[in-house]
C-alpha positions in Angstrom: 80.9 105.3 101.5 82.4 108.4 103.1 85.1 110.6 101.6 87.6 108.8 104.5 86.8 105.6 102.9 87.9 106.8 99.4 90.9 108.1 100.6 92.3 104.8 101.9 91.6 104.0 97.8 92.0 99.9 99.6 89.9 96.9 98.4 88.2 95.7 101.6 88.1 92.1 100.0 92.2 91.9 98.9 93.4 94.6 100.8 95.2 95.9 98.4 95.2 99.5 96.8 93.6 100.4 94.1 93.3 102.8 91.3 90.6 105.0 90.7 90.1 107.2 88.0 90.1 111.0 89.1 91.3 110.5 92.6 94.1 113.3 91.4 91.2 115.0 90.4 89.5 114.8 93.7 92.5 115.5 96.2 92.8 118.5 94.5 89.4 119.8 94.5 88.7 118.6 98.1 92.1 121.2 98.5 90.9 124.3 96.2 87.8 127.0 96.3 85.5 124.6 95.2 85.3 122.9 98.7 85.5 126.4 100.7 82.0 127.3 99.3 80.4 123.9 100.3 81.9 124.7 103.8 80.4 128.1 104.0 77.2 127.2 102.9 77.3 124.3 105.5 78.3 126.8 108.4 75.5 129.0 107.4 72.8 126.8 107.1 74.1 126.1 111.3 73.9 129.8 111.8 70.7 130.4 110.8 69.0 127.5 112.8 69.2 129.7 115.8 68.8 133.6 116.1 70.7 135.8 113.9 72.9 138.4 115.8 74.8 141.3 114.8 78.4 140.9 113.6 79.9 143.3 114.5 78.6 143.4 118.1 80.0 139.8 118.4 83.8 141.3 117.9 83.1 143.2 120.9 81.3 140.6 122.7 77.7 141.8 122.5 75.3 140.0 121.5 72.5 142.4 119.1 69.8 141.0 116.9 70.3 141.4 113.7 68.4 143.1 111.5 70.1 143.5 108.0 72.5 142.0 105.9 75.1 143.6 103.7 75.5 141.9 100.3 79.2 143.5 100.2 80.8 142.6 103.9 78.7 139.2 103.8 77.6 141.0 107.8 74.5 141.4 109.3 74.3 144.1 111.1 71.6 145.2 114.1 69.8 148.6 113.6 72.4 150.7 115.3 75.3 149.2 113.5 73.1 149.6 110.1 72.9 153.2 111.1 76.5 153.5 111.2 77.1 151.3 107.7 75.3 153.6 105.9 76.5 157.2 107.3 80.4 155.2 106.8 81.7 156.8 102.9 83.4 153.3 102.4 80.5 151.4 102.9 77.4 153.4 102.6 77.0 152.8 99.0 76.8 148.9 100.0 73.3 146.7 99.1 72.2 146.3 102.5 69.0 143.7 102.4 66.2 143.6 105.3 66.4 140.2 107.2 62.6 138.9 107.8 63.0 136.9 111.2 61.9 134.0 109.4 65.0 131.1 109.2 64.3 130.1 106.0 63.6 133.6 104.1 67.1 134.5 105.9 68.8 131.8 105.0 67.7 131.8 101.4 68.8 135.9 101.4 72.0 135.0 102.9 73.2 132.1 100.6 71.8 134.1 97.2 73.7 136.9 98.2 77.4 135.0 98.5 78.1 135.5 94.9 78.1 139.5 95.2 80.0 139.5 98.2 83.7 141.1 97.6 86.7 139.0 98.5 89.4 141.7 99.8 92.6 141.9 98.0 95.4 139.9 100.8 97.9 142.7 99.7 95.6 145.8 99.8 92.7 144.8 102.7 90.9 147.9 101.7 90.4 147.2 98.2 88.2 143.8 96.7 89.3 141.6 93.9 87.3 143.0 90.9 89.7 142.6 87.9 91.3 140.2 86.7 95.1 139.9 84.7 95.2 138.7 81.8 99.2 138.6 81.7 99.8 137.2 84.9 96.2 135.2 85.3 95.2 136.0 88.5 92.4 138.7 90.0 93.4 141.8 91.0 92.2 144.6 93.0 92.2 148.7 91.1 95.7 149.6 93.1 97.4 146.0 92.3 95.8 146.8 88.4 97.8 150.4 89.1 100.6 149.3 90.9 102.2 146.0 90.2 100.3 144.8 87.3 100.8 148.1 85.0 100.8 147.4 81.1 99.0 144.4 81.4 95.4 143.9 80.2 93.0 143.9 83.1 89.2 143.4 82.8 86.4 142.5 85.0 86.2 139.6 87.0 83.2 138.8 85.8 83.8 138.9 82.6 86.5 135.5 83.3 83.7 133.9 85.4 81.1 133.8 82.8 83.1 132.3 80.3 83.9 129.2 82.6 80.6 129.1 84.1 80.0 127.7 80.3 82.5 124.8 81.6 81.3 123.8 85.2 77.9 123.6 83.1 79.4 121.1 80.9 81.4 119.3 83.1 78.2 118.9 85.6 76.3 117.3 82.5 78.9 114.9 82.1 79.0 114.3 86.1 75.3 113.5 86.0 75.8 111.1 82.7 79.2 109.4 84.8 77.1 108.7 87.7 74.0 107.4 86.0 76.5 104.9 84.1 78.1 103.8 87.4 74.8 102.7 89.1 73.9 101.2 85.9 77.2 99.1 86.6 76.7 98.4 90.1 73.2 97.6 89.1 74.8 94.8 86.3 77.5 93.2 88.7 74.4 92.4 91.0 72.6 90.7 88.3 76.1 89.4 87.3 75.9 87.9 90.8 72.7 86.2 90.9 73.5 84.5 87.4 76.7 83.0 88.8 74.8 81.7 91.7 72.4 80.2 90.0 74.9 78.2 87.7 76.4 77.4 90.8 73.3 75.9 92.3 72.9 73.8 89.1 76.4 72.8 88.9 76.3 71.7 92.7 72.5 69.9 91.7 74.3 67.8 89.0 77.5 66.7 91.0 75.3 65.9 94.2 72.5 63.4 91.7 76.0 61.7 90.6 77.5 61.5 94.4 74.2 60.2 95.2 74.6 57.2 93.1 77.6 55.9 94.0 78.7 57.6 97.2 79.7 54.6 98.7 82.6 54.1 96.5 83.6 57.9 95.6 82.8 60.1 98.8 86.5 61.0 99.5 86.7 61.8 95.6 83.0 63.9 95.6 83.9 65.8 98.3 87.7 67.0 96.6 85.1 68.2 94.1 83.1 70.2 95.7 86.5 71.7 97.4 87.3 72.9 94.4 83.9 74.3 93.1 83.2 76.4 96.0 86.7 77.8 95.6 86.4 78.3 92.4 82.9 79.9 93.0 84.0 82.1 95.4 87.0 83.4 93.5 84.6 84.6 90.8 82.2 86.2 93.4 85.3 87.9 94.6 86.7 88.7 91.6 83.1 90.5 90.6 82.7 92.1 94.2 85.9 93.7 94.1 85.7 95.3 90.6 82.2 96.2 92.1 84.1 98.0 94.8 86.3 100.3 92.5 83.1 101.1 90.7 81.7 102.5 93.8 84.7 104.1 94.7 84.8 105.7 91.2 80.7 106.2 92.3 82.0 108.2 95.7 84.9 110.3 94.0 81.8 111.5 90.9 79.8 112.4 93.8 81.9 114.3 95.6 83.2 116.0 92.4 79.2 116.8 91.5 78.7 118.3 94.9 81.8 121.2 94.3 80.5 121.6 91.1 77.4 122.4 92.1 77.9 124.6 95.0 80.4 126.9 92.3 78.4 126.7 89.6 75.0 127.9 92.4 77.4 130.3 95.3 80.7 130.6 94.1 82.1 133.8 94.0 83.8 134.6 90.4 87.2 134.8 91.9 86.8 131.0 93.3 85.3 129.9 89.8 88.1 131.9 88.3 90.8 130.0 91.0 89.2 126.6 90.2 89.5 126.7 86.6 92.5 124.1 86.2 90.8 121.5 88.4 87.4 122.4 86.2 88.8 121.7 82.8 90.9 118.6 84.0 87.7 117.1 85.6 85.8 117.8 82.3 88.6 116.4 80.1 88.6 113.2 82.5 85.1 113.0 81.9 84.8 113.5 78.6 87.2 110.7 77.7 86.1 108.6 80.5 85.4 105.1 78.5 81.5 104.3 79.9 81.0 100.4 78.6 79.9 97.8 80.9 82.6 95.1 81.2 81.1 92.8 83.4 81.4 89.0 82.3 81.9 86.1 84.1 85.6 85.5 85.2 85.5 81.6 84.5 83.3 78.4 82.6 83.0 75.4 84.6 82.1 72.3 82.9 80.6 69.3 84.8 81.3 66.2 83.2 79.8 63.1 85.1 80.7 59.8 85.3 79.5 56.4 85.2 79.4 52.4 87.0 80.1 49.9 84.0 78.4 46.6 85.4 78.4 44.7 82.3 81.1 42.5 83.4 79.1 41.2 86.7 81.7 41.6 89.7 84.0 43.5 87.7 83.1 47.2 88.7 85.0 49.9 86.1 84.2 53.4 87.6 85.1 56.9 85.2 85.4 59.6 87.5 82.9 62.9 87.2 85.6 65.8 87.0 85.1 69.5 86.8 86.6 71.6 84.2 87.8 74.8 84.5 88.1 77.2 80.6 89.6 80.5 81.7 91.6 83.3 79.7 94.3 82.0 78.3 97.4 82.3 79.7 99.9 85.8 79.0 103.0 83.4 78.4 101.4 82.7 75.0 100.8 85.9 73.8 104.1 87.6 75.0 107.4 86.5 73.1 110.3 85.7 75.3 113.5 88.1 74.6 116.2 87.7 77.2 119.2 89.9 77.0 122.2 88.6 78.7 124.9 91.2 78.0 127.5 89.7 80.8 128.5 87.1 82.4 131.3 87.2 85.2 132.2 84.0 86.9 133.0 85.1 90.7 133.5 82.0 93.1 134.4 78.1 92.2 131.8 75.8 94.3 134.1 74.7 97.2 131.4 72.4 99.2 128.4 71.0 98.9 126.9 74.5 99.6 125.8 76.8 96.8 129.0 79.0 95.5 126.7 82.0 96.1 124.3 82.2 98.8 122.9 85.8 98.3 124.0 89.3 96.0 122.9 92.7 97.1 123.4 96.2 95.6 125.0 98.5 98.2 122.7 101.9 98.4 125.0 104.7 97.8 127.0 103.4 95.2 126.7 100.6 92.4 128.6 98.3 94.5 127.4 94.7 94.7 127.5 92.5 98.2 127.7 88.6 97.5 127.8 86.1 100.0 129.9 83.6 99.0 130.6 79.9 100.4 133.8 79.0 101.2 135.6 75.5 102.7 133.0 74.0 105.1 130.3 76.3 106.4 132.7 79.0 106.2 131.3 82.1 103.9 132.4 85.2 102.7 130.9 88.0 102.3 133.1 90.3 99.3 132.2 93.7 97.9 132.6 94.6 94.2 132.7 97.4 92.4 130.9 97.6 89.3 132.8 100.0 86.4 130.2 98.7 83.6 132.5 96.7 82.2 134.2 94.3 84.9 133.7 93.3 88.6 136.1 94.1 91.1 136.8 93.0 94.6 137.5 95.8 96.5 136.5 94.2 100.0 136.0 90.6 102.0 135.1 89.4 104.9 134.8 86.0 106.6 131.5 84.8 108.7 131.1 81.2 110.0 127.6 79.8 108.7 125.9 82.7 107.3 123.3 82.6 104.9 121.7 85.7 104.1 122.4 89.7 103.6 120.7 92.7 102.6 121.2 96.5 102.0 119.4 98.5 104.9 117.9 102.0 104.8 121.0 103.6 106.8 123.5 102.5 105.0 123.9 99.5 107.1 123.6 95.7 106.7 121.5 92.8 107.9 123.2 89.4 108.3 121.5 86.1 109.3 123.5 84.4 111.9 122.4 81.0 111.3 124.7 79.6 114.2 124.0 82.3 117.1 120.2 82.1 115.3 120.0 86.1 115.0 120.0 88.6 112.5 123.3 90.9 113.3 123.2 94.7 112.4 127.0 96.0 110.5 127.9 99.5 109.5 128.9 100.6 106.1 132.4 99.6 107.4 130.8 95.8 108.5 131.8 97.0 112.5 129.3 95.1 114.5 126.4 97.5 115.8 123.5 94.8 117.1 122.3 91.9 116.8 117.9 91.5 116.7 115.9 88.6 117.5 116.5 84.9 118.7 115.1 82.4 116.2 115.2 78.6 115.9 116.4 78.8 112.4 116.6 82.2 110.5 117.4 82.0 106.8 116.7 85.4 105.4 116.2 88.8 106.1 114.9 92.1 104.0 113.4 95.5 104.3 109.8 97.3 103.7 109.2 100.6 102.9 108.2 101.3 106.4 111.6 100.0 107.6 110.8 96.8 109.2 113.0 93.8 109.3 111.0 91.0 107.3 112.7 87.7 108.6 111.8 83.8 107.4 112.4 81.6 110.1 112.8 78.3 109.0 111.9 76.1 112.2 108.9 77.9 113.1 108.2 77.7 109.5 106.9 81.5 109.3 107.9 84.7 108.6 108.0 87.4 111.4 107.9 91.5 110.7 110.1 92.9 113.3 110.6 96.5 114.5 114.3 97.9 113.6 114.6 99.7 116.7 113.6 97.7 119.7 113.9 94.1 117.8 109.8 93.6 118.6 107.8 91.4 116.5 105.1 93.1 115.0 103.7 90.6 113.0 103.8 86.8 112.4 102.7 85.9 108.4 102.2 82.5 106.8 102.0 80.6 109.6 99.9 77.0 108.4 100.2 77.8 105.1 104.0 77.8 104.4 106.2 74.8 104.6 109.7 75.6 103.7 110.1 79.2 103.0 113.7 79.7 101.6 113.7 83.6 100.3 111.5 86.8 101.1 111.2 90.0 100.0 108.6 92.8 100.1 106.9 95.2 97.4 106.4 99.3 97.3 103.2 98.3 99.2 104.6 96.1 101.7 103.4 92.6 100.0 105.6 90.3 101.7 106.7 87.8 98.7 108.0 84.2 99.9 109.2 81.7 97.7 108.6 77.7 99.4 111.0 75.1 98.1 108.7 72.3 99.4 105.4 73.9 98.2 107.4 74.8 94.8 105.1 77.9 95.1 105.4 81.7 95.5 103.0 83.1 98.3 102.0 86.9 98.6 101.0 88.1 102.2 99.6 91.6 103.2 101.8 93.1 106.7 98.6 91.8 108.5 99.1 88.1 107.3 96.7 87.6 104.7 97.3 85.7 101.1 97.0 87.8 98.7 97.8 85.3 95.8 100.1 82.2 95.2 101.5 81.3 92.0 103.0 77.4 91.4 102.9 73.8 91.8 105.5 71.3 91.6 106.2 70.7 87.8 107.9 72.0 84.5 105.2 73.5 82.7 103.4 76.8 82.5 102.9 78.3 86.0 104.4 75.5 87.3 108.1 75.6 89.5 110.8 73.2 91.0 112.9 74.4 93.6 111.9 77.9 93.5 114.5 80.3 95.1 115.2 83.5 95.4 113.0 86.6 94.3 112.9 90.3 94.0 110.2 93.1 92.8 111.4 95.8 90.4 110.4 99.4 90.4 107.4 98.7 88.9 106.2 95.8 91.7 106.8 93.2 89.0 107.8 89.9 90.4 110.9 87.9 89.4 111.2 84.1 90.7 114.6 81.8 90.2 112.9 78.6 89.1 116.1 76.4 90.2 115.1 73.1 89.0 113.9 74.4 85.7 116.6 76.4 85.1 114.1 79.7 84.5 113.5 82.6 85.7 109.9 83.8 85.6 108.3 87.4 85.9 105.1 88.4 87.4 102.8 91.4 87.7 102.4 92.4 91.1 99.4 90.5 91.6 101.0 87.4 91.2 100.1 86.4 87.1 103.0 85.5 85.0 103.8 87.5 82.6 106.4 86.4 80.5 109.9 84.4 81.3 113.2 86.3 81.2 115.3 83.0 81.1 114.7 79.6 79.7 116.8 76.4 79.7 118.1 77.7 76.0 120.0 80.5 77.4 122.3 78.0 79.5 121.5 79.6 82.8 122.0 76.6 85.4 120.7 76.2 88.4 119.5 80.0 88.9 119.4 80.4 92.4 119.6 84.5 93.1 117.6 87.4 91.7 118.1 91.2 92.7 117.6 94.4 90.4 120.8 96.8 90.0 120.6 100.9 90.1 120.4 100.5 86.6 116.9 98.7 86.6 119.6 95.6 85.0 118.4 91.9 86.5 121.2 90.3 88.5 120.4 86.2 88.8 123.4 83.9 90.0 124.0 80.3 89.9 124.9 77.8 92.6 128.0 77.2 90.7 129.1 80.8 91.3 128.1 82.8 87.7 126.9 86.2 88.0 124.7 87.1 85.1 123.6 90.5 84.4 120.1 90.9 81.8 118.5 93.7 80.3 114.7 92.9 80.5 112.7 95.8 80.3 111.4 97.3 77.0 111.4 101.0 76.7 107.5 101.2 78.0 108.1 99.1 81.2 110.7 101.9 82.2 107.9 104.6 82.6 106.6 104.4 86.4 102.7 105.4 86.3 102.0 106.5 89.8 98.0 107.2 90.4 97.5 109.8 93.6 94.4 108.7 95.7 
């Protein structure tokens, strides 16, 4: 894997980032001395594969063997410019070191001698860095010491360098230990691997005997069964592969981190050791703590359980089915308690039609405003703007559109309307003045924004969702086309997960910008994980999902990767019919009804509200 590859920190199987522990730690050491050294070395090494000429003749275009090599200048130098180095009182006192012709022998002189070369002061060129400040905590050369640094303790640069050569030796111990561990784990998720296979095979081996036996009457029924094994099957190889991947990601960034380490610890100068002593002590506290256990099981149990032909009533043929079983973790809905906090509740709009009294809320940007799109007589709407004082709502602005079903808050201050009846999505100022209208669809229903600023528009007729440019009104991607049926609402996530809830599904599909699922969560039902009617959905700051379960009356939250979590409403707290979901500026959830309440919940505890952001 090359350092590029990290970079990306993406899982090739889910494409979806993922975090790595020390990728802070690497950025910054790819950025410090550390990696300057490797480099030089590197360039060197080049050098010294063909002849070796003179310095200083090369700055005046002349090309002179060389023939020694000053420790000091980090030069080599031919025999007349030698001549001249020595008679020179700044530099005649200088180690100058006989180069043998040999590329080897001069390249082993060369590298050795990069640790005693001086690093000139940027302020005073003529002087090296040979102290250091204690006060300030930075080396110094003897006029800086005299000059701007009087009063404070100064003392030799080596002195500082030895004392955290003592930590780059540690923290290269540890390095060695991390990476042994990480083989050992990449080692384990193969033998994981070839366990799960071989279940597999056996499983397949028993449902096939019992296919065998009465295939006639059960084909249609055997081969729903093996559907549903090799999915399952190769969800679990996934699952493994993936956290295989982070490990050799983690492998890649301990490598990388090794190979700085060394090249300090072997040619760094003491002022670079001395430079890169943050990055050195936060690389050995990572290490140090770095939690080295093997947690490789197997994701899932499958169960085969076959069935059997009771004959013993001649011509009357009773037939159990063989099913599969599946005994996964259990679910997170029974472990975390459900604590909604509805502290309002504001009535806005009386239904009118047989429309929903509120079609769709959004927050404006620059204020705490908040747009609703309500119905009105017919397929009027309208769309009204409140203002939000914390303690009541009030209308400060209205509008009236003819069939329109969607809005959201753009990036410029401006507004996205679907146009259900000119099938477009039409572009308003902040002062709703028509700017421009994008796209002609067979049957837009909503519209929202990425992070990249792209339109993210469902189009009900072509049953798909298209990613379209802002600018020119291009489409720049097509998503979920064969897979959904009826999307209803959309939005996206920090990393552009386009989230689409499908009312005839009654499932909640997550696509990457390129059009692959990256989970689904639902079936059509009441119980756990299960939804009726799901509407409209939102992400918070912390990518967390939030679903209006209309039928249920609930509203369910999930982690960004599509696993519930917990609910936020329930049919006990008298929500009906939730049909709307957005997040105010106060991280507050917003969910409306189809017979026009607007209900404001506090849902996060104290620890959701820190964002942990991981740099890779």
């Amino acid at each position: 894997m090359s350092q590029m590859d990290y970079k990306k920190g993406t899982n090739p199987r889910t494409e979806t980032d993922i975090p790595v522990e020390g990728a802070c730690l690497y950025h910054s050491l790819t950025n410090s001395p550390m990696n300057s050294i490797v480099d030089t070395v590197e360039r060197t090494k080049k050098r010294i594969q063909k002849e070796i000429d003179c310095d200083s003749c090369m700055e005046e275009d002349q090309q002179e063997h060389a023939v020694v090599r000053c420790i000091e200048c980090a030069e080599n130098l031919c025999k007349i410019c030698e001549k001249y180095h020595r008679r020179i009182k700044s530099t005649k006192s200088h180690e100058l070191v006989e180069l043998t012709g040999n590329p080897e022998n001069d390249l082993s002189i060369i590298i050795e001698g990069l640790s005693k070369r001086n690093i000139d002061c940027p302020k005073h060129p003529d002087q090296s860095l040979q102290l250091y400040c204690k006060a300030d905590k930075i080396p110094v050369c003897r006029e800086c010491c005299i000059a701007r640094h009087s009063g404070h303790q100064c003392v030799k640069i080596e002195q500082v360098a030895n004392t955290e050569m003592q930590n780059i030796s540690a923290t290269i111990k540890l390095g060695f230990t991390q990476k042994e561990f990480l083989d050992q784990q990449i080692k384990s998720s193969t033998d994981v691997i070839a366990t799960e296979k071989e279940k597999f095979q056996k499983l397949l081996m028993s449902m096939r005997s019992d296919h065998h036996a009465i295939r006639i009457e059960i084909a249609l029924w055997f081969q729903k069964l093996e559907k549903a094994v090799f999915s399952l099957h190769n969800k679990t190889i996934n699952q493994i592969e993936s956290q295989r991947y982070t490990i050799e990601c983690k492998k890649s960034v301990t490598e990388s981190t090794l190979l700085n380490l060394t090249s300090l610890k072997k040619y760094g100068h003491p002022v670079e050791i001395v430079n890169s002593s943050t990055e050195i002590k936060q690389t050995l506290h990572d290490w140090s703590s770095s939690n080295l256990e093997d947690d490789f099981e197997p994701h899932n149990t499958s169960i085969f359980e076959p069935g059997y032909l009771d004959t013993s009533q001649e011509s009357i043929l009773r037939y159990n089915k063989p099913q599969v079983r599946v005994l996964s973790v259990p679910s997170l809905q029974n472990k975390i308690p459900h604590s909604p906090k509805i502290y309002k509740t504001v009535h806005l709009v009386d239904k009118k039609s047989s429309y929903t009294a509120i079609r769709d809320i959004c927050i404006t940007n620059n204020n705490k405003n908040i747009l609703v799109l309500e119905s009105s007589f017919g397929e009027e709407c309208i769309l009204a703007l409140y203002k939000n004082d914390g303690k009541t709502l009030i209308k400060t602005f209205t509008r009236f559109f003819h069939d329109n079903d969607r809005v959201c808050t753009l990036k410029d201050d401006c507004y996205a309307v679907i146009d259900s009846k000119q099938d477009y999505v039409a572009i308003y100022n902040q002062a709703f003045g028509l700017l421009k209208n994008i796209g002609k669809f067979q049957d837009p229903w909503d519209v929202c924004m990425n992070s990249a600023g792209e339109l993210v528009v469902i189009d009900r007729g072509a049953k798909c969702v298209y990613i379209i440019d802002y600018k020119d009104g291009s489409i720049l991607a097509t998503i979920g086309t064969d897979i959904i049926q009826d999307p209803c609402f959309v939005t996206t996530n920090s990393k552009d997960v386009v989230i689409i809830s499908d009312l005839d599904l009654n499932s909640v599909k997550g696509f990457s910008k390129y059009g692959e699922l990256a989970f689904s969560y639902g079936t059509m039902g009441c119980g756990d994980n299960e939804l009726d009617s799901p509407q409209g959905i939102c992400t918070d700051s912390l990518d967390n999902i939030i679903i209006a379960d209309c039928g249920n009356n609930r509203v369910h939250k999930l982690d960004p990767t599509g696993k519930f979590i917990k609910y936020l409403l329930t049919p006990e707290d008298n929500v009906k019919s939730p049909n709307v979901v957005t997040i105010d500026h106060n991280g507050d959830l917003l969910v409306s009804t189809k017979e026009g309440d607007l209900n404001f919940i506090k849902y996060m505890e104290n620890s959701e509200n820190t964002k942990i952001i991981v740099l890779v």
